[in-house]
C-alpha positions as CSV (number, residue, x, y, z in Angstrom):
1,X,103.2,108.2,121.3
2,X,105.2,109.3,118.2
3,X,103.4,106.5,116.1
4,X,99.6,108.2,117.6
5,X,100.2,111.0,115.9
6,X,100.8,110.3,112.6
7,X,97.1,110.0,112.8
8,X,96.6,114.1,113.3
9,X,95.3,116.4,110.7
10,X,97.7,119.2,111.4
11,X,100.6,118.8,108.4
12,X,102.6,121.1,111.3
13,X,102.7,118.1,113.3
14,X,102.6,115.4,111.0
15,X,106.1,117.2,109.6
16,X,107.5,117.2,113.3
17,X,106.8,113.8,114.3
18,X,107.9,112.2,110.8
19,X,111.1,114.3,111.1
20,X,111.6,112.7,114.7
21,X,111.1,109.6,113.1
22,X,113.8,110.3,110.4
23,X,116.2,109.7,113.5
24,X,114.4,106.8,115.2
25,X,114.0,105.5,112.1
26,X,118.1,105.4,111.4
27,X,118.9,103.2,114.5
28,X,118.2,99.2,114.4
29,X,116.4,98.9,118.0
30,X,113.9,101.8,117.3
31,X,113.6,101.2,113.9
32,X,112.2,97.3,115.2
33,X,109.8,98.7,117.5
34,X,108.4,101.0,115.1
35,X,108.0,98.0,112.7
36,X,106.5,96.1,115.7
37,X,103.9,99.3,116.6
38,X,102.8,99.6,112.4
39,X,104.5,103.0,111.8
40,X,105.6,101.8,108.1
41,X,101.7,101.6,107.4
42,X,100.8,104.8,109.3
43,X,103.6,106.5,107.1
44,X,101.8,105.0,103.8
45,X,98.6,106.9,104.9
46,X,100.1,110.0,105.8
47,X,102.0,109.8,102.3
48,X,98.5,109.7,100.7
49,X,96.8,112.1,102.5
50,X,99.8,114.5,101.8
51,X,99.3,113.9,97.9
52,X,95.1,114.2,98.2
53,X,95.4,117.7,99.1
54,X,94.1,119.6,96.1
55,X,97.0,122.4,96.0
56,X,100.3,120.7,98.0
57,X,101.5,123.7,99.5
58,X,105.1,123.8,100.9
59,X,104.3,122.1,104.4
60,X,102.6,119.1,102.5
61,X,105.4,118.9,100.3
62,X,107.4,119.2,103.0
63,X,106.1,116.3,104.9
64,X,106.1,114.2,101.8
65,X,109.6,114.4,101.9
66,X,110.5,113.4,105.5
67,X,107.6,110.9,105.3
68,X,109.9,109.2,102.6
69,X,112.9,109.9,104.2
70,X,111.5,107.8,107.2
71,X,110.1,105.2,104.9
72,X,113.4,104.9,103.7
73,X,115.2,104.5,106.7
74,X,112.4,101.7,108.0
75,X,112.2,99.9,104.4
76,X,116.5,100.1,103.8
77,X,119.2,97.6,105.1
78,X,123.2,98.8,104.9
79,X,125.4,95.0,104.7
80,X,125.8,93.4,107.6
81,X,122.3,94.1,109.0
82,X,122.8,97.2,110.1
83,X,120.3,99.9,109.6
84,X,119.9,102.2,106.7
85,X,120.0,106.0,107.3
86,X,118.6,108.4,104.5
87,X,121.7,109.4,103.4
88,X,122.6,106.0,102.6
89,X,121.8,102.7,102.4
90,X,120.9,99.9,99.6
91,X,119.2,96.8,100.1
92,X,115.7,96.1,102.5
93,X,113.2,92.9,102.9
94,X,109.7,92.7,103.3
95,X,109.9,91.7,107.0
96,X,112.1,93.9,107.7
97,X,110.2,96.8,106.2
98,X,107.0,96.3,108.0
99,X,105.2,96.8,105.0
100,X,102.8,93.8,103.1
101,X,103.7,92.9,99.7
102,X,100.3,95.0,99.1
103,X,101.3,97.6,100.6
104,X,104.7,97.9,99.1
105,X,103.2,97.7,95.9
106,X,100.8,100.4,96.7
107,X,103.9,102.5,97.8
108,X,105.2,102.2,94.7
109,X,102.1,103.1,92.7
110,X,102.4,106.1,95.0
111,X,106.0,106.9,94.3
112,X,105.5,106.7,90.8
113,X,102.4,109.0,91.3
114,X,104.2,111.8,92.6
115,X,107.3,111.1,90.2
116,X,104.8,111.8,87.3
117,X,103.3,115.4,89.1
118,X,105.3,118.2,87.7
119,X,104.3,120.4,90.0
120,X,105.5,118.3,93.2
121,X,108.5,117.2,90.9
122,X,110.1,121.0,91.0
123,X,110.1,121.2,95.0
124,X,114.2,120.3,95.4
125,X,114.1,117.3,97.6
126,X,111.4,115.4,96.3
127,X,113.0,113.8,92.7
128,X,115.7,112.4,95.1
129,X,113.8,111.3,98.0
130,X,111.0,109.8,95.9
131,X,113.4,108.3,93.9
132,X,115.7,106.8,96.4
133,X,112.7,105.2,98.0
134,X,111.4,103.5,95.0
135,X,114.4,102.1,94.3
136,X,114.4,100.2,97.1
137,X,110.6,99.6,97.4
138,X,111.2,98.1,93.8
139,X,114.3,95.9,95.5
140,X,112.1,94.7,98.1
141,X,109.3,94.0,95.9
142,X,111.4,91.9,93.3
143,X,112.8,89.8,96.2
């Protein structure tokens, strides 16, 4: 049901249910089934709808930042197969990620996106979170 929702219009529950999925995210059986159910892709659209807003306001920018944070977790890989958490983790696969090749690549263009808005750039979490989650879009990408 989690996964539904990242199709609603309200940012209010968009930032909920990605921060929900932060924690699903960070543990290797529901981070599998949300691969399986196409919540990597879901969280690629909500990313972009986030950044077409005209004026980002803090709940957008908000939800960009646990929509990366959840991205992360789904797209990172700690040695020895386990999962990745958002406080940590390095390496990540295609497969394992959910994602396409196109849409990694896309992710990236989007990450980069954001990394060049000065305005989003000044909220506190999003240089690390954006960053963090290129690097290892750019890692998965270059394997």
């Amino acid at each position: 049901a989690l996964v539904l929702l990242l199709d609603h219009s309200s940012t209010e529950v968009l930032y909920s249910v990605c921060g929900t999925l932060i924690n699903f995210s960070a543990d290797l059986a529901h981070k599998q089934e949300l691969v399986s159910l196409a919540a990597p892709g879901r969280l690629v659209d909500v990313l972009e709808r986030c950044l077409a807003c005209e004026e980002p306001g803090e709940m957008e920018v908000g939800t960009l930042s646990v929509v990366c944070k959840a991205l992360f977790n789904l797209c990172a890989d700690e040695p020895g197969g386990k999962s990745g958490s958002a406080g940590g983790g390095a390496e990540g696969t295609a497969g394992a990620s959910g994602l396409s090749g196109e849409q990694l690549e896309a992710l990236a263009t989007v990450l980069q996106g954001v990394q060049e808005c000065e305005e989003l750039m000044a909220h506190a979490e999003v240089p690390q979170v954006t960053t963090r989650l290129l690097s290892v879009v750019q890692r998965i990408i270059s394997h």
